[in-house]
C-alpha positions in Angstrom: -7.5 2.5 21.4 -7.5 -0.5 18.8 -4.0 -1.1 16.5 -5.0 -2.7 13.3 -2.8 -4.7 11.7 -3.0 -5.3 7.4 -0.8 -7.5 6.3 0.5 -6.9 2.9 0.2 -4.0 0.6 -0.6 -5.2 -2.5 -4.3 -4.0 -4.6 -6.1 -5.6 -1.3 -3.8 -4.7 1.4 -3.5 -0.5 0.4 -7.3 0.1 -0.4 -8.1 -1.8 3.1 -5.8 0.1 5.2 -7.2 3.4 3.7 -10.6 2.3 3.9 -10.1 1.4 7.7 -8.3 4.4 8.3 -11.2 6.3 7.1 -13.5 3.9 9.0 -11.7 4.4 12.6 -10.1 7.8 12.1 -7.6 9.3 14.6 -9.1 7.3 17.4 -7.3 4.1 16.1 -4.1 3.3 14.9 -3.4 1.7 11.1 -0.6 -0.1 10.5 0.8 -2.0 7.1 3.3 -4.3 7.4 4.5 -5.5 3.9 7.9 -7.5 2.7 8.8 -4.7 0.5 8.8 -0.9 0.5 6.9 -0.2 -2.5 3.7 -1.1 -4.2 3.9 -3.0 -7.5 0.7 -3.3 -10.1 1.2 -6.7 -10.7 -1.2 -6.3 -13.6 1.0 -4.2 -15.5 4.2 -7.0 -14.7 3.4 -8.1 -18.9 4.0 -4.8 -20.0 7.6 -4.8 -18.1 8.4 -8.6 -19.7 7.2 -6.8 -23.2 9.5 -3.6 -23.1 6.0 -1.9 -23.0 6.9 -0.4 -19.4 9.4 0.1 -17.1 9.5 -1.0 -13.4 9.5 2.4 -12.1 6.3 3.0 -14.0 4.4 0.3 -11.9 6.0 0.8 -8.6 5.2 3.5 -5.9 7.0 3.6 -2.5 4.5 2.7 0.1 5.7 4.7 3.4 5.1 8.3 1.3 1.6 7.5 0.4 -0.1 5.5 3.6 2.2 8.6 5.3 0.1 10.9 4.1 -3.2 9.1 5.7 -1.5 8.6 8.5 -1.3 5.0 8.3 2.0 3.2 9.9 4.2 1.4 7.5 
């Protein structure tokens, strides 16, 4: 049994770990280790600085949704 490591969860780090999840299965372990415990679409950061958004619009918490693919977090 192989533990993957991803480091970062950022728009390469999440679709990699769900990608390899999907790749190794249940025969492998996932995990993501990332400096905070949400996702942020840094695109969207201008809309935030503009009034256009707020934070909680562009951030997701990342332990519910790798959870669910059973990725570690």
């Amino acid at each position: 049994m192989a533990h993957i490591v991803i480091l970062g969860a950022g728009i390469g780090g999440m679709p990699a770990a769900y990608e390899m999840k999907a790749t190794v299965g249940n025969h492998h372990e996932v995990t993501v280790i990332n400096e905070r415990d949400y996702f942020q679409f840094v695109p969207s950061n201008p809309w935030v600085a503009v009034g256009w958004r707020e934070r909680k619009d562009i951030t997701i918490p990342i332990e519910k949704y790798l959870g669910k693919k059973k990725i570690n977090f």
